[in-house]
N, C-alpha and C positions, 0 to 999 in steps of 0.2 A: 332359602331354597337353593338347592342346586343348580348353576349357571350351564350343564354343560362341560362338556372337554375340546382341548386345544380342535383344532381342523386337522394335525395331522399326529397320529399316533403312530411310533413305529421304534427302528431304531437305525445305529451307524456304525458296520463292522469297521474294525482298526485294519489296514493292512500290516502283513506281517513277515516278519524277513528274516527269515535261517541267520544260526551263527556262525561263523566259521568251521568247519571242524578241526580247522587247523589248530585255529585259536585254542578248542578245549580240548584237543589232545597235547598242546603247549604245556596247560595249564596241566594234562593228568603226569606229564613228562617230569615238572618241576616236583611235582608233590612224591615221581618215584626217586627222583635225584636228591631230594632234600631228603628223604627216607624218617620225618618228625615220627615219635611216638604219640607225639599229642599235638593235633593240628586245630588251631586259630582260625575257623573262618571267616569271609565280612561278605556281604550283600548275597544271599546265599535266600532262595525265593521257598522254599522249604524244607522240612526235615527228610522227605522225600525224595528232593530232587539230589542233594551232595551222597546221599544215602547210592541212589540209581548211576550218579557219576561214579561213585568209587567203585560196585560192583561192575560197572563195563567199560568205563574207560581205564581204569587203571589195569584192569586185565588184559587190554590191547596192548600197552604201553609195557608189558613186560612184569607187573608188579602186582599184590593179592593186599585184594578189599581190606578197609578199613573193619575191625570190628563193633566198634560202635558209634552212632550217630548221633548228636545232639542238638534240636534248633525249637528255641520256643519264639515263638512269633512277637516281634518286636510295636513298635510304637511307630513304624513308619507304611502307610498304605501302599507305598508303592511293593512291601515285600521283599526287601533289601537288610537281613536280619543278619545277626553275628552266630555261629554255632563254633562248635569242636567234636571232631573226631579222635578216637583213639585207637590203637593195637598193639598188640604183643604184651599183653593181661597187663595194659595201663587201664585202670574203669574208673569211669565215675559215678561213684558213691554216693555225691548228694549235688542240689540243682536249686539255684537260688535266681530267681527271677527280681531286676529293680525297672520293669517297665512302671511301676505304679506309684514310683519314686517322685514326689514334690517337694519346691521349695515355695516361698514367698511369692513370685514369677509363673507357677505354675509346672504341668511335667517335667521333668529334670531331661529327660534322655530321649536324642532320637531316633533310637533303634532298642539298645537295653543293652545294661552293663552285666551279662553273663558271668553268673558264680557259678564255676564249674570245682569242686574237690575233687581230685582226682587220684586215687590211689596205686603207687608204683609198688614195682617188683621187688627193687635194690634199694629201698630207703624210703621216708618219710612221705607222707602225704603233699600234695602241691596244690595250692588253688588258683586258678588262671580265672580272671579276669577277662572274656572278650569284648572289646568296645569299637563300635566306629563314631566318635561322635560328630559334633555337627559340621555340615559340607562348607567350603569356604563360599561355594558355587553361592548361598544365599548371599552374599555379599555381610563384609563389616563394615562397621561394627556390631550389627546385628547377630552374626555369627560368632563371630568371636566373644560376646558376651555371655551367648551360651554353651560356649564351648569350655569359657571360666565356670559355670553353677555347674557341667559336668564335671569338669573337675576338680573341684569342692567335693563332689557327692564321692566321687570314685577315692577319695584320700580320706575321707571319713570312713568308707565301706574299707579300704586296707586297713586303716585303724583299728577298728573295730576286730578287723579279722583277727589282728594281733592282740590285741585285749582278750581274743578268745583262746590266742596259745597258737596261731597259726603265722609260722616264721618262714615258710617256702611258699609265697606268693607272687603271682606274676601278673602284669598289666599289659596284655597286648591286643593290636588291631590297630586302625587308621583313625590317630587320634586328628589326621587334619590341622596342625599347626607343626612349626619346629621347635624343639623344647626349649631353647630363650623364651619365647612369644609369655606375653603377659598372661593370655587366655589357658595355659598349662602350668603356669608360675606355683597355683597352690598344689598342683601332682608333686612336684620335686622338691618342694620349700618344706611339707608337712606332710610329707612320709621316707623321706629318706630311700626313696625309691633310687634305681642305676639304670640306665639303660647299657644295653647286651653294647649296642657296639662301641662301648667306654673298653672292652676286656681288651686286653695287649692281643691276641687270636682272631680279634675281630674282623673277617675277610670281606672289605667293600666292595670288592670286585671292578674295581676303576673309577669308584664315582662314591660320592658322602651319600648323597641324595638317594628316595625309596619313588619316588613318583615317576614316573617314564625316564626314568636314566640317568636323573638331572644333578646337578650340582649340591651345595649343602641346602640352601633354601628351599630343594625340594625333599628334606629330610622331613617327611610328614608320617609314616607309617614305625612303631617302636613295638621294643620288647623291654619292657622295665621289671627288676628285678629289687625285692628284698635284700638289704646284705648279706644275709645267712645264704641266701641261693645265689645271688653271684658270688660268691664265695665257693661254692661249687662247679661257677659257668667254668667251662673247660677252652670254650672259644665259641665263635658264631659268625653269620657273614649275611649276604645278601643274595639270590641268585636269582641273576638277568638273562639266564638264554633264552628267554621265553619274550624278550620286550626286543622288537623292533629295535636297530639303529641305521642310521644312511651311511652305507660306503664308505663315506668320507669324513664318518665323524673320527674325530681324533682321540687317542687312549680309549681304543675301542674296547667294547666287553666280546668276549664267549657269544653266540647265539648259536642256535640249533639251526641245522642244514636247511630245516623247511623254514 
């Protein structure tokens, strides 16, 4: 028989606290500066919301909306997913979802390894890969393990791509390790993958590192390239006016006024 419910039924609102707007008009500033045709994004809360950014913040900022959006909701509850936006008649043509990706261990990915093909104006088709995989935040070895079976998975999924005739493919987002680390050893070992800022053009802007400014160990965020498409890279760089530095750090970067 039914016992009854708790004594107290109810609930417990979150407080909630504004973003900056400096912050994400930062953020609409880099994306008019960097000017990509095809944009990578990571922890992106809907297809909706980068969707709503491009139409009005990039419009403040001087620059016209993306035209199209891309985010299929990933494998992480909190809604912290990978999409890509495109413009200037770059489209994409076909959409391959690996949330549902397992190994031995169980889901592969946490977020999803985004297959985007995407069809360009001046040449061949490209398929971009976006990934963030697993945070170091969880602590290793436990992360770094699974940041090896994603990267197993993502060098079979290139594999494969290529078995299917597909030579301009690209692997990028916040893979979370620096590419020495054991836990990305099988991305580079078996696929012959490049990353961009190996090109002689490669512009670091003061510093090796992608994480708040820092040095090479904090080289955690890539662009890896097929040799067919770096073979094409014409050059690539990094752009920091949008990340805080203190007055006083030394071999300063560029930042924006605000």
């Amino acid at each position: 028989m039914a016992s009854g419910r708790e004594p107290w039924v109810g609930w417990a609102e979150l407080t909630t606290e504004p973003i900056s707007e400096l912050a994400t008009r930062h953020t609409a500033q880099v994306m008019r500066d960097v000017g990509a045709h095809v944009l990578g994004v990571v922890e992106a809360e809907s297809r909706e919301l980068p969707h709503m950014f491009s139409a009005s913040m990039l419009k403040s900022v001087g620059w016209t909306p993306y035209e199209e959006v891309h985010l299929i909701d990933g494998n992480d509850e909190r809604g912290i997913n990978v999409g890509l936006l495109t413009r200037d008649a770059h489209q994409v043509i076909t959409i391959r979802t690996h949330v549902y990706a397992r190994d031995n261990s169980g889901v592969v990915f946490s977020r999803d390894c985004a297959e985007h093909h995407v069809r360009t104006p001046a040449g061949p088709d490209v398929v971009v890969l976006v990934n963030h995989l697993q945070s170091k935040g969880y602590g290793d070895p436990i992360g770094a393990r699974r940041r090896f079976r994603q990267a197993v998975r993502i060098a079979r999924i290139v594999n494969r791509l290529r078995d299917e005739g597909h030579e301009h493919i690209a692997v990028a987002g916040d893979l979370d390790d620096t590419a020495d680390s054991e836990a990305l050893r099988p991305l580079f070992q078996r696929t012959g993958l490049r990353d961009i800022s190996e090109h002689d053009d490669f512009d670091r802007d003061h510093r090796r590192g992608t994480y708040r400014g820092v040095n090479e160990r904090g080289k955690i965020d890539h662009v890896l390239l097929t040799p067919p498409l770096f073979a094409k890279a014409v050059g690539g760089g990094v752009s920091r006016k949008g990340v805080r530095r203190d007055p006083r750090t030394r071999n300063r970067w560029e930042v924006y006024e605000t």
